[in-house]
C-alpha positions in Angstrom: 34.8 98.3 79.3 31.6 97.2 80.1 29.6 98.5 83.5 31.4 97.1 86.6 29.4 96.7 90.2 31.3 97.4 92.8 30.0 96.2 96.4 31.7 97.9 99.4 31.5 95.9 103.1 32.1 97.1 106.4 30.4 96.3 110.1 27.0 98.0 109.2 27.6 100.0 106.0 27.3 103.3 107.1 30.9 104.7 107.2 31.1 103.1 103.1 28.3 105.0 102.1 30.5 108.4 102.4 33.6 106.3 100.7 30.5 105.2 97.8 29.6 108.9 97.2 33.1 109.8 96.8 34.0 107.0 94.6 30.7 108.1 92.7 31.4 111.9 92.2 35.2 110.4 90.8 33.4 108.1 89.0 31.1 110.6 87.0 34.0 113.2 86.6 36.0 110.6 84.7 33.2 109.4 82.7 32.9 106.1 84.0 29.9 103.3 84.0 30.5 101.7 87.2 27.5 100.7 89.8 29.0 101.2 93.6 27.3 100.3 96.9 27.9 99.4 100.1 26.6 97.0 102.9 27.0 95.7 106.0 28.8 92.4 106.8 25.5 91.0 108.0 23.8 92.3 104.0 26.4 90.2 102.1 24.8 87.4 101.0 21.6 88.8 99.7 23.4 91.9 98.3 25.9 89.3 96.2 23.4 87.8 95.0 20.9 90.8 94.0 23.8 93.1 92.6 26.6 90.4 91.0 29.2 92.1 92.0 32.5 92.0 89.9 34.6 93.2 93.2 34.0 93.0 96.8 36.1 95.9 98.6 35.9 95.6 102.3 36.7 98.2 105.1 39.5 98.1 107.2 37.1 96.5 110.1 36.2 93.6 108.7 39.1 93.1 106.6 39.7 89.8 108.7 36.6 88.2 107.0 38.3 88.2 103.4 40.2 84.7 103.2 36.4 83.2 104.2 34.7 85.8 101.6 37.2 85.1 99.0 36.4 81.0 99.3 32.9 82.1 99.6 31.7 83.8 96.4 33.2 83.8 93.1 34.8 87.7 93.0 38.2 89.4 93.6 38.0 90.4 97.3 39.8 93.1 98.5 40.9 95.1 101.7 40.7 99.3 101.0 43.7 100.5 101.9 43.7 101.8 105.4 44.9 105.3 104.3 42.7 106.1 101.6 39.4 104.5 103.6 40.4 107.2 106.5 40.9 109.8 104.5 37.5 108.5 102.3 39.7 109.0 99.0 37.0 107.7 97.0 39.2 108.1 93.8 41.4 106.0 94.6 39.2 103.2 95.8 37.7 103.7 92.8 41.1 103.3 90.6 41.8 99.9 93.5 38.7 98.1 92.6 38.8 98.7 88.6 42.7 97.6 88.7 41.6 94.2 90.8 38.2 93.5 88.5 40.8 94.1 85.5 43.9 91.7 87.2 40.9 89.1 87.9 39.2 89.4 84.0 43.0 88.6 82.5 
């Protein structure tokens, strides 16, 4: 498999950048080449275009922006599962986002 970006969104990014460092740490233990970052709803645009990202996962919050997002760029969008974004299971955020990037590439 070949590296996969991963772009994370909630309101202003912060609360994703514990999720990313999780997802990361699961990442690296499992020996995989992904790139995984996070912005805010307002960073979207410029962060699409600068990273390419082959997922957007967004947080619970702003999960009603994903029918717009979905229209709006040319990527699987996804709403993290309440449960595992609470609980910042980063693993399986991880497994969520390579599953959808896989579903969307066959």
């Amino acid at each position: 498999m070949s590296k996969k970006t991963i772009m994370l969104v909630c309101s202003a990014g912060m609360s994703t950048s514990m999720l990313v460092a999780r997802m990361d740490k699961a990442a690296e233990a499992d020996g995989l080449d992904v790139d995984i970052f996070a912005t805010g709803s307002a960073g979207i645009a410029a962060d699409v275009a600068e990273h390419h990202p082959d997922v957007m996962m967004l947080g619970p919050q702003v999960r009603f922006m994903a029918d717009q997002l979905a229209k709006q760029y040319p990527m699987p969008v996804k709403v993290i599962n309440m449960q595992d974004y609470g609980q910042m299971k980063g693993e399986n955020v991880l497994r969520d986002a390579l599953a959808t990037i896989e579903a969307a590439e066959s």
